[in-house]
C-alpha positions in Angstrom: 0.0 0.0 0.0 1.5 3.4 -0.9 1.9 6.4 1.8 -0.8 8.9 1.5 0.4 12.6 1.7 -0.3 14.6 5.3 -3.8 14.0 6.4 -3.4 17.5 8.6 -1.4 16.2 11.4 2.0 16.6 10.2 4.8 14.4 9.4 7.1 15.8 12.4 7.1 13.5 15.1 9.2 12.4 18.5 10.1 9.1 20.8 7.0 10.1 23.2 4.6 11.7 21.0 1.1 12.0 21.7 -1.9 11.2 20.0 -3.1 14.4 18.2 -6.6 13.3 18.5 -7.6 11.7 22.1 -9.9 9.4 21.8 -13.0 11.2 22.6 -12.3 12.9 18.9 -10.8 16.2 20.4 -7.7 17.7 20.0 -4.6 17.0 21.7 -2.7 20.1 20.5 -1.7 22.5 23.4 -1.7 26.2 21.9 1.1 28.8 22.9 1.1 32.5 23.2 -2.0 32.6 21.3 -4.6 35.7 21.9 -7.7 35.4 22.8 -11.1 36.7 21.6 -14.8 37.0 22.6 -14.9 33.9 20.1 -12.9 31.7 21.5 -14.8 32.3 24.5 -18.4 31.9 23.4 -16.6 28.4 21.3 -15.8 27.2 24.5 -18.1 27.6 26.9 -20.4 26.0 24.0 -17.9 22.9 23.7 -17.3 22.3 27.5 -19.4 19.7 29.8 -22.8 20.5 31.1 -21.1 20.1 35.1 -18.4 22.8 34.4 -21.1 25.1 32.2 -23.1 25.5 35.4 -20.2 25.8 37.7 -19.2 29.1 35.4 -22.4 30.1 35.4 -22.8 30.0 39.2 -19.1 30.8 39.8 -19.8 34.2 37.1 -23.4 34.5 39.4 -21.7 35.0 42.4 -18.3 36.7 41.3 -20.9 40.1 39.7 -23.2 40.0 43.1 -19.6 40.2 45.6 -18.5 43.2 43.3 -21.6 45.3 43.0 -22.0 44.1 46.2 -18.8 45.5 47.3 -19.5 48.6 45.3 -22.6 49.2 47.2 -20.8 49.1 50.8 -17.8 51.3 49.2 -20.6 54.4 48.5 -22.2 54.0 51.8 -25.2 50.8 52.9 -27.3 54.0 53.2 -28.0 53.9 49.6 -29.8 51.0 49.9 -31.0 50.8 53.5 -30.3 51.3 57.3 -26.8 50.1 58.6 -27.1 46.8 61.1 -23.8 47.9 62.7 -22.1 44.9 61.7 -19.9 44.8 58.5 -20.5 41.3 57.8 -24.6 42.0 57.8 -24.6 45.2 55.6 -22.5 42.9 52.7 -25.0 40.3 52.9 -27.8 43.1 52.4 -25.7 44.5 49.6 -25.1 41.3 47.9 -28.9 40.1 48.3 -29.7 43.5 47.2 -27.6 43.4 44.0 -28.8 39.6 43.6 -32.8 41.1 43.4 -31.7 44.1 41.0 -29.4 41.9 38.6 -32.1 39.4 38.0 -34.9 42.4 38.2 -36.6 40.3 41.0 -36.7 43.5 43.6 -39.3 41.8 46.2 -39.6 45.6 48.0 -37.5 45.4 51.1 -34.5 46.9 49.9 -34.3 49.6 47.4 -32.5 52.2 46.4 -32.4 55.4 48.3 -29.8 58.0 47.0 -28.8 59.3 43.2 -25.9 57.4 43.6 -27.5 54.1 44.4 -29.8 54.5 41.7 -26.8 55.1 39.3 -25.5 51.7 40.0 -28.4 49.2 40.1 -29.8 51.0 36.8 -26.5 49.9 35.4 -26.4 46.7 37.3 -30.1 46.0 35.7 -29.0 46.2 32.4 -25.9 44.5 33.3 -28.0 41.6 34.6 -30.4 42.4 31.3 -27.1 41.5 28.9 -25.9 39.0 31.1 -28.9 36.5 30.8 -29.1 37.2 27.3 -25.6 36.1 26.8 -26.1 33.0 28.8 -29.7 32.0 27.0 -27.7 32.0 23.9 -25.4 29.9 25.1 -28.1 27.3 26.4 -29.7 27.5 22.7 -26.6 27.1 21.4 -25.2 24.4 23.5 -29.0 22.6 22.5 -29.1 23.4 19.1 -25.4 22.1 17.9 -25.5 19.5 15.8 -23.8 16.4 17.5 -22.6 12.8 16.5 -24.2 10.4 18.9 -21.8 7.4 17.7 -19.9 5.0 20.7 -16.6 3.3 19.6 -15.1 -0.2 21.1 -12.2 0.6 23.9 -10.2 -2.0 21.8 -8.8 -2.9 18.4 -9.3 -6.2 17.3 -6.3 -8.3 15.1 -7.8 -12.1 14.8 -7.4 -14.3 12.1 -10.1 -14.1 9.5 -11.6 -15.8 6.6 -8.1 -17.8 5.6 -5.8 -14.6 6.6 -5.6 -11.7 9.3 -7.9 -8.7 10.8 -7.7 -5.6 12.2 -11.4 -4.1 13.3 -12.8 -2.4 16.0 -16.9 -1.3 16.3 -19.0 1.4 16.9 -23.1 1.7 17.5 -25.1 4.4 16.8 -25.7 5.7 20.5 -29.4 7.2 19.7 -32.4 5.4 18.9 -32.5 7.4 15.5 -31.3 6.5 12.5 -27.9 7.2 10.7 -28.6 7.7 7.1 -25.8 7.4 4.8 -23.2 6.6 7.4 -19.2 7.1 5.6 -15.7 5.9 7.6 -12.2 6.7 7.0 -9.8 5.0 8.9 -5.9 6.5 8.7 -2.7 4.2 10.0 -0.1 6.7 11.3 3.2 4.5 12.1 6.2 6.8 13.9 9.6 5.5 12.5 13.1 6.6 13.2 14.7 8.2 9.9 18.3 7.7 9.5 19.0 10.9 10.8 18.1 10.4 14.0 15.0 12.5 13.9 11.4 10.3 13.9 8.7 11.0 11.4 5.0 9.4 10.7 4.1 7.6 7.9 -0.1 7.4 6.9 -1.9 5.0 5.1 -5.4 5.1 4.5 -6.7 1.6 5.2 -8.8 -0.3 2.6 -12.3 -1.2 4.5 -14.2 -4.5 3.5 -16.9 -2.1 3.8 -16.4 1.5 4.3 -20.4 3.1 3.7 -23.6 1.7 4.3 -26.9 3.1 3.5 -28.4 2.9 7.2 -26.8 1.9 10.9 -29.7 1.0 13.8 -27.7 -1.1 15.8 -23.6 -1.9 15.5 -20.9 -2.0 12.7 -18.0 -3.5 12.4 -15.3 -1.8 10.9 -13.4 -4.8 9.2 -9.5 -4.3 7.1 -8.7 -7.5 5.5 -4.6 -7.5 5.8 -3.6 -8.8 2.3 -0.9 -7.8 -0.2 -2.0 -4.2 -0.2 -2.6 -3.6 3.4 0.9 -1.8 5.2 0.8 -4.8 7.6 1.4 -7.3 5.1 4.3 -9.7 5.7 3.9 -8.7 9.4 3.0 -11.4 12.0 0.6 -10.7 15.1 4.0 -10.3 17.0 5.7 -7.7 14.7 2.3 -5.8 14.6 1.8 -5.5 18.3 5.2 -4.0 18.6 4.5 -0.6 16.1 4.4 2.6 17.1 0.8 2.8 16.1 -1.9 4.6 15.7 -5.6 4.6 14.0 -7.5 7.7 13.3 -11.1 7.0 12.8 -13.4 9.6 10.6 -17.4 9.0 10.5 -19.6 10.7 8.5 -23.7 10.5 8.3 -26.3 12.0 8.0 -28.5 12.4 11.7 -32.6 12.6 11.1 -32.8 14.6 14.4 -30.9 17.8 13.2 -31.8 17.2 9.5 -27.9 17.8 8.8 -24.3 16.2 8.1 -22.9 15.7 11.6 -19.5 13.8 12.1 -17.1 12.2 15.0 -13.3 11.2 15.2 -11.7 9.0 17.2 -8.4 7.3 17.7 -6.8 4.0 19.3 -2.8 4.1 20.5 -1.1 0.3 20.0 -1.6 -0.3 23.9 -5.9 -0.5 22.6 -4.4 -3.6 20.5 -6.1 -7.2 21.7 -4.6 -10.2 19.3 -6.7 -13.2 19.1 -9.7 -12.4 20.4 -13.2 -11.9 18.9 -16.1 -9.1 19.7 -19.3 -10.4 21.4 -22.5 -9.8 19.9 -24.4 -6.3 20.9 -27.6 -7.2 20.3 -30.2 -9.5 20.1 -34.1 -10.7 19.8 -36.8 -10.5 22.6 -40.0 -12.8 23.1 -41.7 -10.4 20.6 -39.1 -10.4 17.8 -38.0 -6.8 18.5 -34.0 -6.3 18.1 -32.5 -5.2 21.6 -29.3 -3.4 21.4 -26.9 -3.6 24.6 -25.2 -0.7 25.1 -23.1 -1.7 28.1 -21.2 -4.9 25.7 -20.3 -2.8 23.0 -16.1 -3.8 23.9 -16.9 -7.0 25.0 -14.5 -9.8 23.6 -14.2 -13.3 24.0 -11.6 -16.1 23.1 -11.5 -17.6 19.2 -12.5 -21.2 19.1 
């Protein structure tokens, strides 16, 4: 099989290099002395996790309230009510104060009482007014991206197969939609040591028994047949274990539920190799005939007979 040129990820390499895909299809490149923009912000608070979304949200909640709070006890508490006395009571009636105007609640206990304190919770309102906005776009956003909903195996599979040798590894459509049109590429990176010392990758775009289908329900197994073409031919299970490997996995569909193209990479590193082993079965027939898909067996392998 001949090299293919760059894919994208360059031909530089090292002894220790790491994947530049992880295996959750994100990227492994650590940016330096790059500037930032209101873009790069909105991108990732749209890309991040649910759990650490809400933690900035509540951690952003708070940090406004303890500065206008703050503010408030800077221009006098008298601006918005009576002084307790105690320093620790008047920041809590700031802050609950500045909680009530930034979310235009204001339930009638506190208000405020001077020009000054009118000055800042009229621009704390509209603070609070652009603040929301920004944050119910965010939740449409984060809602409304299209997203791949496929699960790969936690292993590669090499097995002996139909008279020769196999390398596959599956993946299940993780909704109970259907993927129409579903497309995968599958790119071997191998990292070799060039005579001058330096190390390089080589890539080779693998040659699928079946690389498109017209629709996925359940599971698919991604199947290349090593034979004369494949760049593990000549190699035994031994030889193959031992590269500096590497698989980058492309899929392409089409998902009913956004009525749009949608895709998903992953990768597996050499140590995700298992030799002679077979994948179980992910799905099978209830009393009624209906196909039952098992999400939690995906990976499972058993022994060849």
């Amino acid at each position: 099989m001949k090299r293919i040129k760059d894919p994208g990820f360059g031909y530089s390499s090292s002894k220790n290099s790491q994947s530049m895909i992880n295996e959750k299809g994100h990227s492994n490149v650590i940016h330096k002395n790059k500037s930032l923009s209101i873009n790069d912000t909105y991108a990732y608070l749209i890309d991040i996790s649910w759990f650490k979304f809400f933690i900035f949200v509540f951690i952003s909640y708070i940090i406004v309230n303890t500065i206008f709070a703050t503010i408030y006890l800077l221009v006098g508490i008298e601006q918005i009510t009576n002084s307790t006395g105690s320093k620790i009571d008047d920041f809590f009636n700031a802050f609950f104060f500045s909680a009530q105007t930034i979310t235009t609640v204001g339930y009638g206990g506190l208000s405020p009482q001077g020009f000054i304190g009118n000055v800042i919770s009229t621009f704390q309102a509209l603070t609070g007014l652009l603040s929301f906005s920004f944050i119910t776009g965010l939740l449409y956003g984060r809602f409304s991206k299209p997203k791949a909903a496929v699960k790969f195996s936690n292993n590669v599979v090499l097995r002996d197969y139909e008279g020769g040798m196999a390398v596959m590894f599956k993946l299940m459509n993780y909704r109970p939609s259907i993927m129409i049109d579903p497309e995968v590429t599958v790119i071997y990176s191998n990292t070799i040591k060039a005579e001058d010392g330096n190390f390089k990758k080589d890539y080779f775009r693998l040659k699928l028994q079946m690389d498109k289908l017209k629709y996925l329900t359940t599971t698919w197994t991604i199947v290349h047949e090593i034979d004369n073409d494949s760049p593990f031919a000549g190699m035994t299970k031994a030889e193959i274990k031992m590269l500096d490997a590497e698989l980058y996995v492309l899929i392409q569909y089409h998902d009913e539920t956004f009525s749009q193209q949608v895709n998903q990479m992953h990768s597996y590193k050499a140590d995700r190799l298992l030799v002679d082993v077979k994948f179980k079965k992910s799905f099978s027939f209830d009393e009624e005939g209906y196909t039952v898909l098992d999400h939690s067996i995906l990976s499972d392998v058993e022994k060849m007979n």
